[in-house]
MIGUVO-562773 format. One record per residue: residue in one letter; z, x, y of N, C-alpha, C in turn. Coordinates in steps of 0.05 Angstrom, whole numbers, plus 5000, padded with zeros to 4 digits. Example, Ala and Ser with C-alpha at 12.3 -4.5 7.8 and 13.67 -1.06 7.14 Angstrom:
2
<'a'; <5156; 5264; 4886>; <5156; 5246; 4910>; <5156; 5264; 4934>>
<'s'; <5142; 5257; 4955>; <5143; 5273; 4979>; <5157; 5258; 5001>>
END
This chain:
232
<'x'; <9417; 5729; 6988>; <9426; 5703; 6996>; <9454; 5704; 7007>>
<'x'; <9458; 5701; 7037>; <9488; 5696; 7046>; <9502; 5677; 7029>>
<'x'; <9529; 5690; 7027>; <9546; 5663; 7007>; <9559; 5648; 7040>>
<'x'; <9562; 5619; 7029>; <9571; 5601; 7037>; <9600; 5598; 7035>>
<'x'; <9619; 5595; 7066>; <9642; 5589; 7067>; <9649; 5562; 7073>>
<'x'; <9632; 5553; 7061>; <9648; 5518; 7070>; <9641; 5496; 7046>>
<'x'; <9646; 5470; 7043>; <9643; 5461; 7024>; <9631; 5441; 7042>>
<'x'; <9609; 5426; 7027>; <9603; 5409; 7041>; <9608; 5372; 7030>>
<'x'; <9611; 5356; 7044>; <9622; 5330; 7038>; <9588; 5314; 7029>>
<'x'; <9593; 5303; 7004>; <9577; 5294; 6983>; <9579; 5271; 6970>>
<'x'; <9557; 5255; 6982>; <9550; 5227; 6961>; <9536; 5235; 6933>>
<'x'; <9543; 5221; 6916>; <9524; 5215; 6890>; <9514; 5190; 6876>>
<'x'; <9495; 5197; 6884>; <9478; 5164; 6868>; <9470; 5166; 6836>>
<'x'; <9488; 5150; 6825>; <9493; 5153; 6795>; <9489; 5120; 6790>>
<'x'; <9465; 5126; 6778>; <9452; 5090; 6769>; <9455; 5089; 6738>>
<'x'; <9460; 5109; 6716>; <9471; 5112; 6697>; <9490; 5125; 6690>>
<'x'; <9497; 5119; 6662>; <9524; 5131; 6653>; <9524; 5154; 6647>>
<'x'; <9490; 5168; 6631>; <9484; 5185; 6621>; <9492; 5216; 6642>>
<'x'; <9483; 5211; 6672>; <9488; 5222; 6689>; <9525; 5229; 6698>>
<'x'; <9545; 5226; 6677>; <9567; 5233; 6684>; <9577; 5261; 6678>>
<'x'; <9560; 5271; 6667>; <9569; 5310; 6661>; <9556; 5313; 6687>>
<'x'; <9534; 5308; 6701>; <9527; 5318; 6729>; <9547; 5310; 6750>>
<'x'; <9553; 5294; 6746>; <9580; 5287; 6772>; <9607; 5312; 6768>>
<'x'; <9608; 5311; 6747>; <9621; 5322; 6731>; <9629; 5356; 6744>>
<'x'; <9595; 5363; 6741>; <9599; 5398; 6745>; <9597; 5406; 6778>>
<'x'; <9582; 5377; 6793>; <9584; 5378; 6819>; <9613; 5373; 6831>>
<'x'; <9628; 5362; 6820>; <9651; 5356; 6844>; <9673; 5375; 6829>>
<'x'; <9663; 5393; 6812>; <9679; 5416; 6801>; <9678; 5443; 6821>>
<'x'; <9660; 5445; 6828>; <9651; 5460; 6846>; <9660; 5461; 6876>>
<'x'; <9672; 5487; 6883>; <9685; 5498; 6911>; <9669; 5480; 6925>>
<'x'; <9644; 5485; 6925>; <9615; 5486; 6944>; <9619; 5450; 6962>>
<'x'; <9625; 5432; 6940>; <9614; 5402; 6945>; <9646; 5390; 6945>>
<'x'; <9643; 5376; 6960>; <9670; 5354; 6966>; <9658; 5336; 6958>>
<'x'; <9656; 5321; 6933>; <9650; 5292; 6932>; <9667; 5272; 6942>>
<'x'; <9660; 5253; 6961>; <9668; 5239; 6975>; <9671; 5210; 6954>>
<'x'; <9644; 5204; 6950>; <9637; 5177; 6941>; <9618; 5179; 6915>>
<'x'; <9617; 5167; 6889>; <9597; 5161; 6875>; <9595; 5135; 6872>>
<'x'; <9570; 5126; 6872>; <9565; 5100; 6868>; <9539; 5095; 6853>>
<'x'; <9523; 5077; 6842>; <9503; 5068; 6825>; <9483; 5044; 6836>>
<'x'; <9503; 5039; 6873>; <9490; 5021; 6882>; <9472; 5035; 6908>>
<'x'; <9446; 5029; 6909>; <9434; 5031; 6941>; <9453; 5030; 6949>>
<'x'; <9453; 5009; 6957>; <9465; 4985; 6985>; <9489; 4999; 6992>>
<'x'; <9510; 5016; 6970>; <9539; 5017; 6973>; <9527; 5057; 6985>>
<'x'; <9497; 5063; 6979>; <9498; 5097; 6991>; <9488; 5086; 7028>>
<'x'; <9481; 5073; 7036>; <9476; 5062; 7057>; <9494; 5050; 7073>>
<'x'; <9519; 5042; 7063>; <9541; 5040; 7077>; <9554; 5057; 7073>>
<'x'; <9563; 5074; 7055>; <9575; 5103; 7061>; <9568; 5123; 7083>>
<'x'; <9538; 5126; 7087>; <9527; 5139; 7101>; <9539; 5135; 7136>>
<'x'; <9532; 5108; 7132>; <9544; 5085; 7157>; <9573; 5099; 7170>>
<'x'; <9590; 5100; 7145>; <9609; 5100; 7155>; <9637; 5127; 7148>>
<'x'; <9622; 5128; 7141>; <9632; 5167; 7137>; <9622; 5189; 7140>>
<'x'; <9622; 5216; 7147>; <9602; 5237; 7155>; <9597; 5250; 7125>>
<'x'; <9576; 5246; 7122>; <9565; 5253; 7099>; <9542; 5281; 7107>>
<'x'; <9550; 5301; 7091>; <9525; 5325; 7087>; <9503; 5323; 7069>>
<'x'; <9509; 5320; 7050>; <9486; 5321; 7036>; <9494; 5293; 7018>>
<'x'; <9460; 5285; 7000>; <9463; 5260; 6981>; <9459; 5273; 6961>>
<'x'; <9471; 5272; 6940>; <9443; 5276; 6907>; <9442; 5244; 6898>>
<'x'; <9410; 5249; 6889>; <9395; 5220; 6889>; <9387; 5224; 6860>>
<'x'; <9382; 5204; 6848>; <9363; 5211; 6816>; <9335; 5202; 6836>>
<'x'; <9318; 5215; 6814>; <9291; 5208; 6824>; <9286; 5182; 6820>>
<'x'; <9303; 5166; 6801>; <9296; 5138; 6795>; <9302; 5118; 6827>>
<'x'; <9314; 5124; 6845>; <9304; 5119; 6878>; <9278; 5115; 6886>>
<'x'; <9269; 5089; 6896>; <9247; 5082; 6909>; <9238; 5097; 6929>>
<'x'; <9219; 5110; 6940>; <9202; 5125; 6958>; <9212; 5105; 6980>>
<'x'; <9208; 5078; 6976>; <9221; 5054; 6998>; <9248; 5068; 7017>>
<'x'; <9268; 5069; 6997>; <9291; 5068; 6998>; <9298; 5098; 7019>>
<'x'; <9291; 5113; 7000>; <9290; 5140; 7007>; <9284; 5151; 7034>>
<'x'; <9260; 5137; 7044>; <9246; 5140; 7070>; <9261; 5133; 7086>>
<'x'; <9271; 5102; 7084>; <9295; 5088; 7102>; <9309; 5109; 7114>>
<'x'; <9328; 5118; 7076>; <9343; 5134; 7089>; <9345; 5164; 7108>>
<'x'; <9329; 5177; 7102>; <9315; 5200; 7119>; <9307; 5190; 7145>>
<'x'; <9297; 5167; 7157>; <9289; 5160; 7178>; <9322; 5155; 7190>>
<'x'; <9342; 5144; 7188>; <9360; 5126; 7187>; <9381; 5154; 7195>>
<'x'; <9382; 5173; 7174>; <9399; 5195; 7174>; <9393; 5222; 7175>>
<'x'; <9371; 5230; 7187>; <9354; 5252; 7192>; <9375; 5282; 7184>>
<'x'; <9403; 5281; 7196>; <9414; 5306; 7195>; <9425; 5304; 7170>>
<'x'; <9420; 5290; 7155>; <9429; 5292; 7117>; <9420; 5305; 7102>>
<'x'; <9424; 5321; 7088>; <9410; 5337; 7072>; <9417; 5316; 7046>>
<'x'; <9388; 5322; 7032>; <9377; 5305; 7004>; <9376; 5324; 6981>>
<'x'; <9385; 5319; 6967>; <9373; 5337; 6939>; <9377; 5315; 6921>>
<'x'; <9347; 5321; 6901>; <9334; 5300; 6881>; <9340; 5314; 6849>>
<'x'; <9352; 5298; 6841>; <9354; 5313; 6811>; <9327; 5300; 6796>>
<'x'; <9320; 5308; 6771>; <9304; 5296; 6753>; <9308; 5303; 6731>>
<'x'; <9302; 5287; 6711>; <9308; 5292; 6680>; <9289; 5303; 6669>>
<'x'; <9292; 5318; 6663>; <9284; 5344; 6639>; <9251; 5332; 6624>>
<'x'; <9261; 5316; 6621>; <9247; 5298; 6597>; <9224; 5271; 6609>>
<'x'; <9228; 5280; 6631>; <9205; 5259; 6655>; <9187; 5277; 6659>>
<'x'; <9173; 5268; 6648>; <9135; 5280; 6664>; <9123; 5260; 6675>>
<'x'; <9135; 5241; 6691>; <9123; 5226; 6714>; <9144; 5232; 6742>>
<'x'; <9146; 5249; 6745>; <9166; 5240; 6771>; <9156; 5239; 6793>>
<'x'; <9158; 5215; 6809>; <9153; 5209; 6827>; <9149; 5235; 6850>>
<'x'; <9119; 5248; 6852>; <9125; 5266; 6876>; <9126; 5264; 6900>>
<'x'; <9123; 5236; 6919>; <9123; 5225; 6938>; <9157; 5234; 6952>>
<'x'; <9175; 5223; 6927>; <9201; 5229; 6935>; <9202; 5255; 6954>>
<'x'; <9182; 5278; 6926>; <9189; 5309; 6944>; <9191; 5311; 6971>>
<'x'; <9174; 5289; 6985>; <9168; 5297; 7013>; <9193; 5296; 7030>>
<'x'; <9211; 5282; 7022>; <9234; 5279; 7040>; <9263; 5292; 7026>>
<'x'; <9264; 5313; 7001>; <9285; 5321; 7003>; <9284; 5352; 7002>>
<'x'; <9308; 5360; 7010>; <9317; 5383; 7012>; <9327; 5407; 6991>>
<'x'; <9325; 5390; 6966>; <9320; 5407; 6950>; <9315; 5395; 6916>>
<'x'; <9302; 5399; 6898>; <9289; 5383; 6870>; <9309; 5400; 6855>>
<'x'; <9326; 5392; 6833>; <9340; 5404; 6818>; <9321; 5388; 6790>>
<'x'; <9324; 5404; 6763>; <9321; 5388; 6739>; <9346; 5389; 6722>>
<'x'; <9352; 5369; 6710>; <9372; 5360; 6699>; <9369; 5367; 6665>>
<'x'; <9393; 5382; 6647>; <9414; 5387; 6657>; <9418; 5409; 6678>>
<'x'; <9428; 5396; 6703>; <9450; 5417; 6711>; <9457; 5432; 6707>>
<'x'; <9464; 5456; 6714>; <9472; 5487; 6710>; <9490; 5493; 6730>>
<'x'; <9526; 5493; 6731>; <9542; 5503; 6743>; <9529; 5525; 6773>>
<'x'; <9512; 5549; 6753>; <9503; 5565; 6764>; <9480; 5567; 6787>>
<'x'; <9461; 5532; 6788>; <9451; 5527; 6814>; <9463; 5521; 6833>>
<'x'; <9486; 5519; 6832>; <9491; 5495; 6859>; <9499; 5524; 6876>>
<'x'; <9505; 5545; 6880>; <9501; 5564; 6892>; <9476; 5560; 6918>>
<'x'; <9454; 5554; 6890>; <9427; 5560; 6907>; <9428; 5537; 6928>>
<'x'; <9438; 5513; 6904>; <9437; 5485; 6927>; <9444; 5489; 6952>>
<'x'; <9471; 5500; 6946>; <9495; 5496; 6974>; <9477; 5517; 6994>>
<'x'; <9458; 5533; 6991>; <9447; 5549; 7007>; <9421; 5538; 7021>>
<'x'; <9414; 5527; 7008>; <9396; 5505; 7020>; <9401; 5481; 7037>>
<'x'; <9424; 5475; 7020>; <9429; 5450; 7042>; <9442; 5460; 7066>>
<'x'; <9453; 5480; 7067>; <9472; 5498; 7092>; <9443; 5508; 7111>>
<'x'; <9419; 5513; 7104>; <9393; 5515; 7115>; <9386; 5495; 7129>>
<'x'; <9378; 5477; 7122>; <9377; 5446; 7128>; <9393; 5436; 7153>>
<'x'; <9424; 5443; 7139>; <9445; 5427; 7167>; <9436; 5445; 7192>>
<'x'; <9431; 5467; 7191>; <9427; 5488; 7203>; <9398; 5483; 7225>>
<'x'; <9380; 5478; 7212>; <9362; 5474; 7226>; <9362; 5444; 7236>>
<'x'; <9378; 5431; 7225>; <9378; 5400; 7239>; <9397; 5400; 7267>>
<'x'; <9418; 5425; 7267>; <9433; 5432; 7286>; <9432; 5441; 7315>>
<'x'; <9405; 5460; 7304>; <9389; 5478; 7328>; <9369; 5461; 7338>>
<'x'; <9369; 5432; 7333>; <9343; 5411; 7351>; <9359; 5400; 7377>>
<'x'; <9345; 5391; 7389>; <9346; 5392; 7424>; <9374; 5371; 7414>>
<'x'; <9399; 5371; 7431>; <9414; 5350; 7439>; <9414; 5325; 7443>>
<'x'; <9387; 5319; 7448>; <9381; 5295; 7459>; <9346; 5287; 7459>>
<'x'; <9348; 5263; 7448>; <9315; 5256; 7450>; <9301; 5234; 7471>>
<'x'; <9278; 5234; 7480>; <9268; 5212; 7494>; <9258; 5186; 7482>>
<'x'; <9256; 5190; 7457>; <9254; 5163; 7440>; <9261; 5160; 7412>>
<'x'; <9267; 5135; 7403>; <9280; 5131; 7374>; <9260; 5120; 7363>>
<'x'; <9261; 5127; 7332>; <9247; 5102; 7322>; <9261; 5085; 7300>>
<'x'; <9251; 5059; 7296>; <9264; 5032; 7284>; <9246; 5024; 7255>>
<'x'; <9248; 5014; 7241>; <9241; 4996; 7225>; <9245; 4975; 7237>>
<'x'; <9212; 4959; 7238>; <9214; 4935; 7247>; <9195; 4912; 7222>>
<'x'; <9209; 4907; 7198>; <9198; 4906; 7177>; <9190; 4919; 7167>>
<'x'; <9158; 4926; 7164>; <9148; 4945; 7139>; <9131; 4969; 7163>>
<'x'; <9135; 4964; 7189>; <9133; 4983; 7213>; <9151; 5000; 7227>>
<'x'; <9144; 5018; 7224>; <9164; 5044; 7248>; <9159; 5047; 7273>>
<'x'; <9171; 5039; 7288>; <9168; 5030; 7312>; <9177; 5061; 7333>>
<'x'; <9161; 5066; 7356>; <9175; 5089; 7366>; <9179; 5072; 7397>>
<'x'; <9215; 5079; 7401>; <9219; 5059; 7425>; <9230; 5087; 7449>>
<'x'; <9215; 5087; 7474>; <9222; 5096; 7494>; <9247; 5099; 7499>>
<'x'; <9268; 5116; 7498>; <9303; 5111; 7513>; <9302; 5099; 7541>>
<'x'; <9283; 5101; 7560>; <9277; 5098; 7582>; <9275; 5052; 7586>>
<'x'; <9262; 5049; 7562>; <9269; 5021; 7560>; <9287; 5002; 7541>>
<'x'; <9307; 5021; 7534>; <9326; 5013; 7524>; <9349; 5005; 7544>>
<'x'; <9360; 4978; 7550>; <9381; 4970; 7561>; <9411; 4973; 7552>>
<'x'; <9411; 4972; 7528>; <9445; 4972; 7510>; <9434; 4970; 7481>>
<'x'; <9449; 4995; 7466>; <9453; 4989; 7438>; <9483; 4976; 7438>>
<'x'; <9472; 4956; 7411>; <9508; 4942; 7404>; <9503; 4950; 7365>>
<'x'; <9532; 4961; 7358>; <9539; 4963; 7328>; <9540; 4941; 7317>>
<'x'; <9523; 4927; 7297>; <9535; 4920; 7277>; <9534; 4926; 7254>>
<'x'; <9562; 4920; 7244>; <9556; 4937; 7216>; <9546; 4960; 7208>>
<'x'; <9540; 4958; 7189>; <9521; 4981; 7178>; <9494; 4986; 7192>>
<'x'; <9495; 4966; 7214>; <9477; 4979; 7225>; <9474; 4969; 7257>>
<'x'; <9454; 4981; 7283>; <9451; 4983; 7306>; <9433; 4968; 7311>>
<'x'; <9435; 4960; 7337>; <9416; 4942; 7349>; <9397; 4953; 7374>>
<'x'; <9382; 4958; 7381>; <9369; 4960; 7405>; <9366; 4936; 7420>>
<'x'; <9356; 4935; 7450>; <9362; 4916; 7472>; <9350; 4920; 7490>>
<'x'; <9314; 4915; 7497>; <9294; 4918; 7516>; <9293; 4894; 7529>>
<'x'; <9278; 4903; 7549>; <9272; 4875; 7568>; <9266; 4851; 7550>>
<'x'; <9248; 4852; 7530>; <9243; 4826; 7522>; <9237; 4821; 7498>>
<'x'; <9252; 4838; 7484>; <9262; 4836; 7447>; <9288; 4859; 7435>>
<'x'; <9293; 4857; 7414>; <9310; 4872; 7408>; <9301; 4887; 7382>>
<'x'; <9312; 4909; 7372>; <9303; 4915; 7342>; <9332; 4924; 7320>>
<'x'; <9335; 4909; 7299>; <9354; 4919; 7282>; <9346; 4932; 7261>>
<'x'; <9362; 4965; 7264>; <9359; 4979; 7242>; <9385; 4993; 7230>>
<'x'; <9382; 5009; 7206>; <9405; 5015; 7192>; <9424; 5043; 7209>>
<'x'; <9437; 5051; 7218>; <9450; 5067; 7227>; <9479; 5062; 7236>>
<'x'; <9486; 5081; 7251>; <9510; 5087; 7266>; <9511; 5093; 7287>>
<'x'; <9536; 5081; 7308>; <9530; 5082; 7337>; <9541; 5112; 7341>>
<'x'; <9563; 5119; 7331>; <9577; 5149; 7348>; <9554; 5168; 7326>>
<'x'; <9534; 5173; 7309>; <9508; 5188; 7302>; <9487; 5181; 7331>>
<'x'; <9486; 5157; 7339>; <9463; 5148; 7351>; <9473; 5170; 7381>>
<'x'; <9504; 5163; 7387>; <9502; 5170; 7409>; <9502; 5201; 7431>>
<'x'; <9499; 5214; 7400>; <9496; 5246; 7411>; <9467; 5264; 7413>>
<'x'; <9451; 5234; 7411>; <9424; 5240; 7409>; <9416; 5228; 7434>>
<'x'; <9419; 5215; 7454>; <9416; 5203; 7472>; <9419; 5214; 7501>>
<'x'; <9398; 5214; 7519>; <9403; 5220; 7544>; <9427; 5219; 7561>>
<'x'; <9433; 5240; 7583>; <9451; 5242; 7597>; <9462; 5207; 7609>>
<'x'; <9443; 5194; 7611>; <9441; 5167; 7629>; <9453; 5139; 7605>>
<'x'; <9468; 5157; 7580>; <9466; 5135; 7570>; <9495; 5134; 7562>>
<'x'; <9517; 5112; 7559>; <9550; 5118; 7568>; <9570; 5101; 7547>>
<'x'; <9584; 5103; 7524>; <9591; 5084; 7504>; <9608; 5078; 7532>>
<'x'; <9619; 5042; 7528>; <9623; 5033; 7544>; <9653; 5016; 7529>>
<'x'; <9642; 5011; 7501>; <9659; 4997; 7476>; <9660; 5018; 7448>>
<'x'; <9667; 5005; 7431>; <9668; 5018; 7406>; <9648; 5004; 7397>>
<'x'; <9639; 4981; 7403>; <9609; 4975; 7396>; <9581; 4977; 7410>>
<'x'; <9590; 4985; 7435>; <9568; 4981; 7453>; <9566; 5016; 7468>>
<'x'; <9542; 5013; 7476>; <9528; 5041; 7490>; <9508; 5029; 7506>>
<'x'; <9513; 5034; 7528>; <9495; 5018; 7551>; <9474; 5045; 7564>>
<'x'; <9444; 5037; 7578>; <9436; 5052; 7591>; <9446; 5048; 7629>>
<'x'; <9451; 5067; 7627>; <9470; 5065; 7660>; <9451; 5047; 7685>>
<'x'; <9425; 5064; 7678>; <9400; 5051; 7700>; <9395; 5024; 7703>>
<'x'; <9409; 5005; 7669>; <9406; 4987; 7671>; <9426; 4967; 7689>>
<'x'; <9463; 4980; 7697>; <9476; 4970; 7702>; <9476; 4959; 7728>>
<'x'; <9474; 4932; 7729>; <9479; 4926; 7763>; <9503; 4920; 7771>>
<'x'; <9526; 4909; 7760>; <9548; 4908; 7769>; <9577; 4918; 7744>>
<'x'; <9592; 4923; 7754>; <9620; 4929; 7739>; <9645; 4908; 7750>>
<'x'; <9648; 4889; 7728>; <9677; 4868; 7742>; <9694; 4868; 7725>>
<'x'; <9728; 4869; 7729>; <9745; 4867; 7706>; <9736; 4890; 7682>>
<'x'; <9743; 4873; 7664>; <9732; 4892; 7641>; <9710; 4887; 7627>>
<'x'; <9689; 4887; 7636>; <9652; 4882; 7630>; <9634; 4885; 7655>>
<'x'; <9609; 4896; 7642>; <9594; 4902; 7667>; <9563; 4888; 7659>>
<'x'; <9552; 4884; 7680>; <9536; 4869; 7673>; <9501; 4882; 7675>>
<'x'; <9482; 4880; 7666>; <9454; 4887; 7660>; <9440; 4874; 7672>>
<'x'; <9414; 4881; 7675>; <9389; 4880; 7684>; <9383; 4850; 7663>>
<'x'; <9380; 4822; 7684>; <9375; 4801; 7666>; <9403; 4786; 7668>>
<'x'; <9420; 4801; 7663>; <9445; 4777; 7668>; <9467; 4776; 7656>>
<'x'; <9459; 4798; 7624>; <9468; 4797; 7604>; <9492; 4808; 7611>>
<'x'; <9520; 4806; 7590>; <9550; 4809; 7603>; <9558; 4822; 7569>>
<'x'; <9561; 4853; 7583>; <9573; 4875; 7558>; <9600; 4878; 7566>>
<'x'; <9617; 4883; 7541>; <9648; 4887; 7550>; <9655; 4904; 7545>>
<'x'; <9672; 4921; 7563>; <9686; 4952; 7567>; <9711; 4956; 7560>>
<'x'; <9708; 4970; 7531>; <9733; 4968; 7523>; <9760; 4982; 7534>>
<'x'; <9784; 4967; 7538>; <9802; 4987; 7552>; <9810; 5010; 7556>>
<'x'; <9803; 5031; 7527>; <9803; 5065; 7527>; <9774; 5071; 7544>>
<'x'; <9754; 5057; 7555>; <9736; 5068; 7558>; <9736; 5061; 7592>>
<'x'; <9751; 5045; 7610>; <9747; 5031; 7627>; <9751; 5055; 7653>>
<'x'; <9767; 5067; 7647>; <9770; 5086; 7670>; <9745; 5113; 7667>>
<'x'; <9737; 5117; 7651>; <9715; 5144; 7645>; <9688; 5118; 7656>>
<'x'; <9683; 5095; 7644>; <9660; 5079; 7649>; <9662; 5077; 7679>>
<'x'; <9686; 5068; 7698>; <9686; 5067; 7723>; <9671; 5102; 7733>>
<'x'; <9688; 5116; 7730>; <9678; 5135; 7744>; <9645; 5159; 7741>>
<'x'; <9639; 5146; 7714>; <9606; 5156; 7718>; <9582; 5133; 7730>>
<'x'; <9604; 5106; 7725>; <9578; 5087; 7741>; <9583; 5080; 7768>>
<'x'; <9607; 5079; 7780>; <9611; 5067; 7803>; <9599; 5092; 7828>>
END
């Protein structure tokens, strides 16, 4: 097994107290930079959002729901699932989406193996094409797969992105500068919230340019001279 020269930056989802010798032996470790622990979903979903996160450790007590979101949402994250010792139900559905099953307690002496796995993982999420021809969304309790080709403008909000087709929109959980290194040559951040498809642009005035339909995006001033010269 190659040893690993880097540490990698680490959420922990800690929904009990019991779980504080595991935080414990993880952010002791060269291997893991713990960034954030928290006990809430909602607060590992805005972390994700908004800091570059490598890997999560999740308890298995995480919804298959939740979980999926997030793997759909953050594909280049590596997951590893702890479970307690003392569970003979664990959810195996979870297995399908993480990157590696630890059982709890903890042993100093895995996270070796971990950090080798998850360094596998980033690795092969690294070597996928630059750029894709379609995304897909949660559109309620549906995953939607949307063409880039009919996408007019993503806009950020928040914790999460918007899509913008001829004649609906879809909001899902992510991040625009993740979204935008996955995206076709044709597609140009224009704002710190906005990423326009170029094909869609019919005119450029002042500082906003305008879309297919009528709609009026605004170009933020660090971006106005790079936006002029790939669209004009």
């Amino acid at each position: 097994m190659e040893s690993i020269n880097r540490s990698f930056n680490t959420l922990i989802y800690k929904p009990s107290i019991t779980l504080e010798a595991t935080v414990k032996i993880i952010g002791q470790s060269d291997l893991f930079e713990v960034v954030h622990v928290t006990a809430s979903v909602a607060q590992i979903f805005h972390t994700l959002a908004v800091m570059k996160i490598d890997v999560v450790f999740l308890s298995d007590t995480i919804s298959t729901k939740d979980l999926q979101t997030m793997k759909e949402a953050y594909p280049e994250v590596a997951i590893v699932v702890y479970c307690n010792s003392e569970n003979q139900n664990v959810n195996t559905s979870l297995l399908n989406f993480a990157t590696d099953v630890v059982t709890l307690p903890l042993q100093p002496a895995c996270l070796q193996l971990i950090a080798f796995r998850v360094s596998q993982s980033l690795r092969v999420g690294a070597s996928t094409p630059s750029y894709c021809d379609s995304v897909k969304v949660r559109d309620g309790g549906t995953t939607r797969i949307i063409s880039t080709t009919k996408i007019k403008y993503i806009k950020s909000e928040g914790e999460y992105i918007k899509y913008f087709t001829d004649d609906t929109s879809y909001l899902t959980l992510g991040a625009l500068k993740k979204v935008s290194s996955t995206l076709p040559a044709n597609y140009v951040q224009v704002h710190r919230s906005y990423i326009v498809n170029t094909e869609y642009v019919t005119s450029i005035s002042g500082h906003e340019l305008t879309v297919l339909n009528g709609e009026k995006i605004p170009i933020g001033r660090t971006f106005l001279h790079e936006v002029r010269n790939l669209i004009l």
